[in-house]
Steps between C-alpha positions, in 0.01 A plus 500: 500500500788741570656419189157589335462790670805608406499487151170722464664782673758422213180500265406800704849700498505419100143640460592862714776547237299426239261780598792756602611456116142466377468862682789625280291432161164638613538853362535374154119384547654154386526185645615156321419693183175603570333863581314527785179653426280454202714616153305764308295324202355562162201210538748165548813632462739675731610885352888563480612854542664649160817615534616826700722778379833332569385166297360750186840666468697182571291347189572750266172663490370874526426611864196604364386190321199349625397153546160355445452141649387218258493220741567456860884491407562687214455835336526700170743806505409869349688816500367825526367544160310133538744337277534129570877374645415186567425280807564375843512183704596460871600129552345548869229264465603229355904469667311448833662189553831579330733667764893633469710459846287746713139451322304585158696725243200631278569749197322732254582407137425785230418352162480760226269490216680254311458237764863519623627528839655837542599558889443338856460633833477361849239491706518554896709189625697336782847428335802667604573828335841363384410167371191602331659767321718288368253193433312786259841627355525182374170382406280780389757581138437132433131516448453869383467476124321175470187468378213416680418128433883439518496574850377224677782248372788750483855346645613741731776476731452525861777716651780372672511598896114669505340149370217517672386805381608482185322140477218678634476770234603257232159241638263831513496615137514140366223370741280834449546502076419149504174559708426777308506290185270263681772223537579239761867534422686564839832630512757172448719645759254492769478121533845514652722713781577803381874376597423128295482165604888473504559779704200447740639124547812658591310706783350211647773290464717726751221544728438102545847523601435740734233308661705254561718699659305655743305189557769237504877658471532751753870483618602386144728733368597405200107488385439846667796616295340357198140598573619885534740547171176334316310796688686746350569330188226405369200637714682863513703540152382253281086493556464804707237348721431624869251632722463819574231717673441691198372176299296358811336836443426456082395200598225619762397765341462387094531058577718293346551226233635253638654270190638850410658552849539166564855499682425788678145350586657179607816737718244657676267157578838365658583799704160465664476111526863458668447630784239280577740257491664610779771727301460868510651724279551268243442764211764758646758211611460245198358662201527860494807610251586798675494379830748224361747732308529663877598162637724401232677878559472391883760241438750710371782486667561840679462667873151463597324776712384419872192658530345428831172393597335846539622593123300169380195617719491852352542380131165212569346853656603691164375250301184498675443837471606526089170227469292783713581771321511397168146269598383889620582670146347199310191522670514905419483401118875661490866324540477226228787670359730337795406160412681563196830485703523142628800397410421156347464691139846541581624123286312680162818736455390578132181606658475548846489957560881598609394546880345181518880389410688731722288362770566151446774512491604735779270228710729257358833638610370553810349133528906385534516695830159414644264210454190618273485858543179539288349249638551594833454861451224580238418246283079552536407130317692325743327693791209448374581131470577499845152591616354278292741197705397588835300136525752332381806647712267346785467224375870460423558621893308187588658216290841643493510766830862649342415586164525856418413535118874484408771178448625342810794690653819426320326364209518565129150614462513876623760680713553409864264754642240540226179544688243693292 
């Protein structure tokens, strides 16, 4: 019965931090993709707004030009003098279910009167400023120019370092044109991770290794060793994939496909299910790749700083209070813009913004003088993580009274005195 009891204050911990996220995401009037509310509607159909100044002039067209709606989702185009530019479709509706790394990435497309696609524009979305304007950099020249029934089976190549959103992009126009032509053609790509199979396989690969780590090879160092270079390697440089608290967001507020995400679907299913096996903080000790790049810098060989006890108490208080306050802004509708500094970007160096890098690696330099500095410090997922374990740390307390969250002292796992 204890044991029972137990885990449903884990249930119960993993539920409050669901709903201090979830609280995050409610100014957006979204949740899980959906508006709260009744849309507006023309009979059956919901009404999508045309677009506003910024979108006109980003399309090419007169800031006068006016736009008279000829379905739910679409609208001619007139200047001044009534004469007819063309028209307009917002992918909105019918990318509902087709999401980049944060949520949807809808568009205008401006046809002109020849039928050909002449500019694009983005709608509001939840994608990093940086990525996404690279993801459109990349995408948008590809498909301006083509005509209009060539659309929905155009190749176009995702962009390398913002695949997600340029995946996302790429899936709206070819999933909208082909609705619009009344055809149950999908998008090929979206049958498969936006990553690929061989790629995702990779993912899971390393993190059944870490599983059996943290499971069955705690005090093994030449697996831990292994387990973390595969962190970095191929989680961090090669696949980019890791939490963060800015995709738990997306994901709350616009849903999630989860063949599309599946690695990072699967990461995050494993960093709540371990712990109910009795091992907390298996995401930030066995699968998180920056977390293992400061390990592996750990182990360099040079003069370590003694920080005492009160030093690790004030950096867990620090920590606690970067969750508050960011948690407080969030909840204002304002300070998104800091999520966009977790370092774990930091392993896309082609893409990742330069202060993303500088503070990487500056955490990473100082990672060789003291274990985890970021995630003892800041780091806000692995806070929030740690609310969402309280269950299970008692329930680790009972079945093995001197566990602490981190490796056995001496042991390869984490440094000597890595309590988080």
């Amino acid at each position: 019965m204890r044991h029972l009891i137990t885990h449903l204050e884990h249930v119960l911990s993993l539920l409050i931090v669901f709903l201090l996220l979830t609280g995050t995401v409610m100014y957006s009037g979204k949740l899980f993709g959906h508006r709260f509310g009744a849309p507006e509607t023309d009979g059956d159909a919901p009404v999508y707004a045309a677009p506003d100044s910024r979108q006109t002039a980003e399309l090419g067209l007169p800031a006068n030009a006016t736009f008279t709606p000829t379905d739910s989702a679409a609208w001619t185009v007139r200047n001044a003098d009534g004469e007819d530019l063309g028209y307009i479709i917002t992918t909105e509706p019918y990318g509902k279910d087709i999401r980049g790394f944060c949520g949807p990435t809808p568009v205008y497309l401006f046809f002109d009167t020849a039928d050909t696609l002449r500019a694009i524009s983005a709608l509001d979305n939840a994608e990093s400023p940086g990525w996404w304007d690279d993801a459109a950099a990349g995408v948008f020249p590809q498909f301006v120019g083509t005509p209009a029934e060539a659309l929905a089976t155009k190749k176009v190549d995702a962009v390398s370092g913002a695949t997600f959103s340029s995946t996302g992009i790429i899936s709206h126009i070819h999933t909208t044109m082909a609705a619009r032509a009344d055809s149950a053609s999908a998008d090929a790509d979206a049958a498969q991770p936006v990553i690929g199979w061989g790629r995702t396989l990779a993912v899971l690969a390393v993190m059944a290794l870490g599983i059996v780590g943290s499971l069955w090879g705690r005090g093994n160092k030449p697996l831990r060793l292994v387990t973390l270079a595969l962190n970095v390697a191929v989680l961090g440089f090669w696949c980019g994939q890791y939490l963060s608290v800015s995709l738990l967001r997306g994901w709350i507020e616009n849903g999630t496909d989860p063949l599309l995400h599946l690695p990072l679907v699967v990461m995050l299913l494993v960093a709540v299910a371990i712990p109910f096996l009795h091992r907390p903080h298996h995401y930030c000790l066995w699968t998180c790749p920056f977390g293992s790049a400061q390990e592996l810098m750990w182990l360099i060989p040079v003069r370590k700083w003694r920080l005492t006890p009160a030093a690790y108490a004030l950096m867990r208080v620090l920590r606690t209070l970067v969750l508050v306050v960011l948690l407080i802004l969030l909840w204002c509708g304002t300070g998104a813009f800091l999520l966009d500094y977790e370092p774990f970007s930091f392993f896309l160096l082609d893409k990742a913004a330069p202060a993303v890098i500088i503070l990487g690696l500056a955490f990473l330099v100082l990672s060789m003088f003291m274990p985890h500095p970021w995630c003892r410090s800041i780091c806000p997922l692995g806070t929030l993580l740690d609310l969402s374990e309280d269950g299970a740390k008692k329930a680790v307390k009972k079945v093995m009274p001197h566990a602490t969250g981190a490796a056995p002292r001496g042991s390869a796992q984490a440094p000597a005195d890595d309590k988080r």
